[in-house]
C-alpha positions in Angstrom: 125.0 98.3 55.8 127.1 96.1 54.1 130.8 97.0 53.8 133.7 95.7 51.6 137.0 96.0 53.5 138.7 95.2 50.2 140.3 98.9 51.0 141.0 98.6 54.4 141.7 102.5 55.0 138.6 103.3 53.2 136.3 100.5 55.0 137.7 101.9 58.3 136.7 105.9 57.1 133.3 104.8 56.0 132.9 102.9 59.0 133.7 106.2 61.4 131.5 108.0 59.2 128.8 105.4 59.9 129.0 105.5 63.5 128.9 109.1 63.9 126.5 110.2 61.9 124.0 107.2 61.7 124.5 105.6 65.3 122.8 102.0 65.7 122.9 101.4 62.3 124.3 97.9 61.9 127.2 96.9 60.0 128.6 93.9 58.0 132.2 94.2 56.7 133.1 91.4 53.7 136.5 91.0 52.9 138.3 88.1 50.6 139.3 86.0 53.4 139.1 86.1 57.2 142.6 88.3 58.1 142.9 88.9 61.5 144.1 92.2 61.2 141.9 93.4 59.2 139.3 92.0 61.5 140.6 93.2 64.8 140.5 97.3 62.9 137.3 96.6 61.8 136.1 96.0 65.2 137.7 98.8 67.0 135.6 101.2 64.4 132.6 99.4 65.9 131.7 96.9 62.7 130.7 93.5 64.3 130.1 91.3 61.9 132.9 89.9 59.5 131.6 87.6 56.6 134.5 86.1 53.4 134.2 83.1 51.2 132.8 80.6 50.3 130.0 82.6 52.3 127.9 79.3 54.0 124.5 79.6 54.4 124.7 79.2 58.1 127.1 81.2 58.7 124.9 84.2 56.6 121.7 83.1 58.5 123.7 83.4 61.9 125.5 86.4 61.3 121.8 88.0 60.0 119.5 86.8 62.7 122.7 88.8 64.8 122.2 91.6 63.0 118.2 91.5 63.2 118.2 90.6 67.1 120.4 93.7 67.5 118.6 96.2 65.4 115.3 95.0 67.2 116.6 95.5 70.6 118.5 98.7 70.2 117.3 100.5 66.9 118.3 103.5 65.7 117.3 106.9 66.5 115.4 108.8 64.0 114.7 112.6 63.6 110.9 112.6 63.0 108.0 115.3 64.2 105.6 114.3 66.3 103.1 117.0 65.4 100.6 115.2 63.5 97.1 116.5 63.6 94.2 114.5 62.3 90.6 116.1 61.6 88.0 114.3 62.1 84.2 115.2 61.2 80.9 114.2 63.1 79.7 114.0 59.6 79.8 114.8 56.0 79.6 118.3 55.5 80.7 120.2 58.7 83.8 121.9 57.7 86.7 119.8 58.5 88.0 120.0 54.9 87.7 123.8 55.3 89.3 123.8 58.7 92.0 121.5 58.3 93.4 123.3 55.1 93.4 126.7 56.4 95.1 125.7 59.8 97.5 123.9 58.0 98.3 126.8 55.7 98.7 129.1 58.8 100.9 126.7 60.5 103.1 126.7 57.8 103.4 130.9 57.8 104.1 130.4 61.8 107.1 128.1 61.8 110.4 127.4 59.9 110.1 124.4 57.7 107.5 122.9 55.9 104.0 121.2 56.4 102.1 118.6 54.4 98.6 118.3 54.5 97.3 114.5 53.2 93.7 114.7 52.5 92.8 110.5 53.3 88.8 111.1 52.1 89.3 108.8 49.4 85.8 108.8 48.6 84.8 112.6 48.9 88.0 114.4 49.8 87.8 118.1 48.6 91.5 119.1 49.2 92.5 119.5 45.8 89.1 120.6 44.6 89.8 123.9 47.2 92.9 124.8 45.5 92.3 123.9 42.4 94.8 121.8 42.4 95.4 119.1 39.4 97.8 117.1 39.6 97.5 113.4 38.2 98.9 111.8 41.3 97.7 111.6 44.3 97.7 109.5 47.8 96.5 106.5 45.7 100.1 106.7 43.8 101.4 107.0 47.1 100.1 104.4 48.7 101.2 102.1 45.7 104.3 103.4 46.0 105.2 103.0 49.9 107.6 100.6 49.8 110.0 102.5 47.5 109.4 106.2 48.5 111.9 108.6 48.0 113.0 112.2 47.9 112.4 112.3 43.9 109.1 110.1 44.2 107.4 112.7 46.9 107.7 115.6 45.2 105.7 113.8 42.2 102.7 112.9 44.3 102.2 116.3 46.3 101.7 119.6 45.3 103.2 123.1 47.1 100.7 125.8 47.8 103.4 127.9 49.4 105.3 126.7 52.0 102.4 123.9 52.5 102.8 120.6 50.5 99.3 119.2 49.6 98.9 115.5 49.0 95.6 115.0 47.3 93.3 112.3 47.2 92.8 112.0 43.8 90.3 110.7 41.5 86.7 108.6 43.5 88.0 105.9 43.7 85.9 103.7 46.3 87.3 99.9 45.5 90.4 101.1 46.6 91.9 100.0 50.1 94.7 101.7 52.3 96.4 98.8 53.7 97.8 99.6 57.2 101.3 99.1 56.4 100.9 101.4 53.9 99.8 104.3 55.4 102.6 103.7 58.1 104.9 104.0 55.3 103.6 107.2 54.6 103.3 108.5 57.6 107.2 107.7 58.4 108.6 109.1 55.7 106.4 112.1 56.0 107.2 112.6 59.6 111.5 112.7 58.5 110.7 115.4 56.0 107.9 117.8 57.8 108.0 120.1 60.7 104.3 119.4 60.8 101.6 116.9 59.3 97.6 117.5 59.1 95.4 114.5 58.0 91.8 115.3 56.4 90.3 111.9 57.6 86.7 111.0 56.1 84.8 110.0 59.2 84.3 106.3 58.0 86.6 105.3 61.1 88.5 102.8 58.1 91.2 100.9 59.7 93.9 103.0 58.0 92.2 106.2 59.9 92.5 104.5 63.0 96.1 103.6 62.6 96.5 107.6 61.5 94.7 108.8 64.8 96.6 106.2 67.0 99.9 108.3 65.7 98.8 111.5 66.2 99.2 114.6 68.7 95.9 115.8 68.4 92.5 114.7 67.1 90.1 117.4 66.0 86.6 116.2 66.1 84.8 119.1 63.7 81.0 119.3 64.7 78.0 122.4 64.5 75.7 123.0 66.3 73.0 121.0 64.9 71.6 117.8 66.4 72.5 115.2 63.7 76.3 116.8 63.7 76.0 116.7 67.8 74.7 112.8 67.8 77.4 111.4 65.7 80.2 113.7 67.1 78.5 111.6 70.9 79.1 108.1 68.8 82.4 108.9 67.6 84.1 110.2 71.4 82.1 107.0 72.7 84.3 104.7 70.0 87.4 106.5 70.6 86.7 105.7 74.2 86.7 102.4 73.5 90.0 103.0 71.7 91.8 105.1 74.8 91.7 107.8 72.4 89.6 110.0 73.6 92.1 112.1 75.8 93.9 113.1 72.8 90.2 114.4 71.2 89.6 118.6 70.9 86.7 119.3 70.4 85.9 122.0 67.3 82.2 123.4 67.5 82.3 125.1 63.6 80.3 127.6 61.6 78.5 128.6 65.7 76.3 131.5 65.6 74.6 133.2 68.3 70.9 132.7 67.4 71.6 129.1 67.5 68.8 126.8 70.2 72.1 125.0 71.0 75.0 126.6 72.5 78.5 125.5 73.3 77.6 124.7 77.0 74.8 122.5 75.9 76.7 120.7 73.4 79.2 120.1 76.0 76.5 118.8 78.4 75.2 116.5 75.0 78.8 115.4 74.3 80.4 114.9 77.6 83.1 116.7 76.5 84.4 120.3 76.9 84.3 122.8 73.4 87.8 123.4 72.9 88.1 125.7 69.9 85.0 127.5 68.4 85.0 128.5 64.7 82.1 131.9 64.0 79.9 131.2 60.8 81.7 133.1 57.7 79.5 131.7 54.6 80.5 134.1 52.7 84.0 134.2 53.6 84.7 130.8 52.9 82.9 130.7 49.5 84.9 133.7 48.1 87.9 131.4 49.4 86.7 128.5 47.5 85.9 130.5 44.4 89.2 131.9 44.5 91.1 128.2 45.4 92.9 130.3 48.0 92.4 130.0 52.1 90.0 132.2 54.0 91.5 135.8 54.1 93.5 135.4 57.3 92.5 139.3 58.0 88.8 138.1 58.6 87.5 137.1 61.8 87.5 133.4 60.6 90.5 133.8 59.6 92.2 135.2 62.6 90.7 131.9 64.4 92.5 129.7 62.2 96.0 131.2 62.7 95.1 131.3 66.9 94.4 127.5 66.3 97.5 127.2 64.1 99.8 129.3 66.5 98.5 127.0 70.0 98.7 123.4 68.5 102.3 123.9 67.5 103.6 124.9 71.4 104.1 121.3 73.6 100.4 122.2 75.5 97.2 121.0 75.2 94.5 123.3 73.7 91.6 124.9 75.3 92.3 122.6 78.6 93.0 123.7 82.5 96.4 125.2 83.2 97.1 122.0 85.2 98.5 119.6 82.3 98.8 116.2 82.1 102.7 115.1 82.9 102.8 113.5 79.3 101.4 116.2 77.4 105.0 117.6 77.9 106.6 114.7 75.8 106.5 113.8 72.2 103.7 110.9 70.9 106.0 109.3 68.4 104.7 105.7 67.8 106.8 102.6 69.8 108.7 102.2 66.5 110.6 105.2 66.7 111.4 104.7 70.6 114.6 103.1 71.9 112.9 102.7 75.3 110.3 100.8 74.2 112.2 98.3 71.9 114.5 98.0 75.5 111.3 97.2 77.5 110.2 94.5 74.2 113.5 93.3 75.1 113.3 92.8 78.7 109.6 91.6 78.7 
C-alpha cells in the first residue's frame, strides 16, 4: 500500500486502519520531503518504509526489494476455505457430472454461505447442459480474465441455481489451454468468496487438473461396476500414487446394483482401495432430473445419498474411513501460499 502522508493525521488514521484490519500488509508512506517528525509518527503506526523526492531509482529498488523480502517471509493471512472437492471419473460417462452437481447443490442447503461448482471439462462438460443454464460466459472468460478478477467480474461469468453458483464450461472449445497460473487465480479468489468449492474435472489428468487436485480436501474418483470403468479407476489411483495423492482419493462406486458379477468387495480387491461412498442405480430418477434441468429429487433414495455425502464431507473427518484418523485430517489443506508457517520455514531453509 502506498500512502501519502501529505495529511499527516489522516496518513496516521489510514495507517491504524491498515494494521488492524489487514495485518502484514506492507506499507510505503511518501511525503514532500524527508521530515523527521513526520517520519518518527509514521513509524510508531507501524509504516516502515518512507520515500520523498526526487525519488532515485536506488533508493525505490531498495526500499521495494524491502518491501518484497518482507512480504515473502511473513505474508499476510487470508480468510479462504479449504473445502475444495474435485470429482474425478474413471472414464467418460460414469456419473461424476451427475454426482458432483447434486452434492454440491445439497451442500449448499446444509450450510450458511455459498458454494460454487466450476465444471473444468472443457471439452465435454455437461454442467450447464443439466441446468439448462445459458449464459455466454463461462470458465473460458474466466480464465482470460484471472489477473483482473473482481467482485463485479464474478458474478458475470457464473450463474446462481439457488444458493449454488455454477461456473460453466462453455462452448467445445478444445484448442483452448488452462494455464496453471490461471487456474490458481481462480481457485484463490474462489476460495475468499465460498464456504465451499466442487470441481467437475474431465479425467484427462491436464496439468491444470493436477494443480486443482493438489489443492483440494478431497478427491472423488467416480467409477461402476463395470470392468473398463474398474481398469481405468486401477490406472488413475496408480498415477495419483505416483503423485502422493492417493490418500486424499474416496472412492465413489456409482449407479451399483445388486445383480451386478462385480460387487463392492471385488472392486476393492481389483482397485486396492476401499469403496468409500456407494451411489444405487436411479435411471429413471436422474433422467426426469435432467429433463427437468433440476437435481435429483432429494426425497428419492438417490437423492437421500447425495445429501448423506453432502452432510459428511463438510465436518473436518474423512469419509467412509476407520474411526482412527489420521492426525492431519484434523487440519485445513490450504496450499503453502496461504500459510505463514511455511513461508517462515522458506525462510529459514
Amino acid at each position: 500500500m502506498f500512502l501519502s502522508a501529505g495529511s499527516l493525521s489522516e496518513a496516521m488514521t489510514a495507517a491504524r486502519h491498515l494494521e488492524k484490519y489487514g495485518p502484514g500488509l506492507q506499507t510505503v508512506a511518501l511525503h514532500t520531503s524527508c521530515e523527521p517528525a513526520v517520519l518518527l509518527e509514521l513509524m510508531r503506526t507501524g509504516v516502515r518504509e518512507f520515500l520523498y523526492p526526487p525519488f532515485s531509482t536506488p533508493a525505490l529498488r531498495e526500499a521495494l526489494a524491502r518491501v518484497r523480502e518482507i512480504a515473502e517471509r511473513m505474508p499476510p493471512p487470508v480468510e479462504s476455505t479449504d473445502l475444495v472437492f474435485t470429482f474425478l471419473p474413471s472414464k467418460p460417462g460414469v456419473g461424476t457430472s451427475t454426482v458432483a452437481l447434486n452434492v454440491s447443490a445439497a451442500m449448499a442447503t446444509v450450510q450458511d454461505g455459498r458454494v460454487l461448482i466450476a465444471d473444468f471439462d472443457l471439452n465435454s462438460g455437461l454442467i450447464g447442459f443439466m441446468l439448462k443454464l445459458d449464459s455466454p460466459y463461462s470458465l473460458v472468460h474466466a480464465a482470460e480474465s484471472s489477473a483482473n478478477l473482481d467482485e463485479s467480474l464474478w458474478r458475470q461469468v457464473v450463474s446462481s441455481f439457488g444458493r449454488l453458483d455454477v461456473l460453466t464450461s462453455g462452448k467445445l472449445n478444445p484448442g483452448f489451454r488452462i494455464e496453471p497460473v490461471q487456474s490458481r487465480a481462480l481457485m484463490d479468489f474462489a476460495r475468499r468468496h465460498y464456504k465451499a468449492i466442487c470441481v467437475d474435472l474431465s479425467g484427462n489428468m491436464e496439468k491444470y487438473s493436477i494443480d486443482l487436485m493438489h489443492e483440494s480436501k478431497r478427491i472423488f474418483l467416480v467409477c461402476t461396476q463395470e470392468l473398463p470403468s474398474l481398469h481405468l479407476a486401477r490406472e488413475k489411483l496408480s498415477y495419483l500414487r505416483t503423485l502422493e495423492l492417493e490418500e486424499r482419493v474416496s472412492l465413489v462406486l456409482n449407479r451399483t446394483h445388486k445383480r451386478a458379477i462385480i460387487g463392492p468387495e471385488e472392486v476393492e480387491e481389483l482397485l486396492g482401495h476401499s469403496v468409500n461412498l456407494i451411489f444405487p442405480n436411479d435411471y429413471a430418477g436422474a433422467h426426469h432430473a435432467l429433463a427437468a434441468g433440476k437435481c435429483v429429487d432429494p426425497s428419492t433414495e438417490l437423492g437421500r445419498h447425495f445429501r448423506n455425502m453432502a452432510e459428511g464431507i463438510l465436518v473436518k473427518r474423512q469419509i467412509g474411513t476407520e474411526s482412527k484418523n489420521r492426525f492431519v485430517e484434523y487440519f485445513s489443506l490450504l496450499p503453502a501460499r496461504y500459510s505463514l508457517s511455511h513461508a517462515a520455514k522458506k525462510s529459514g531453509d
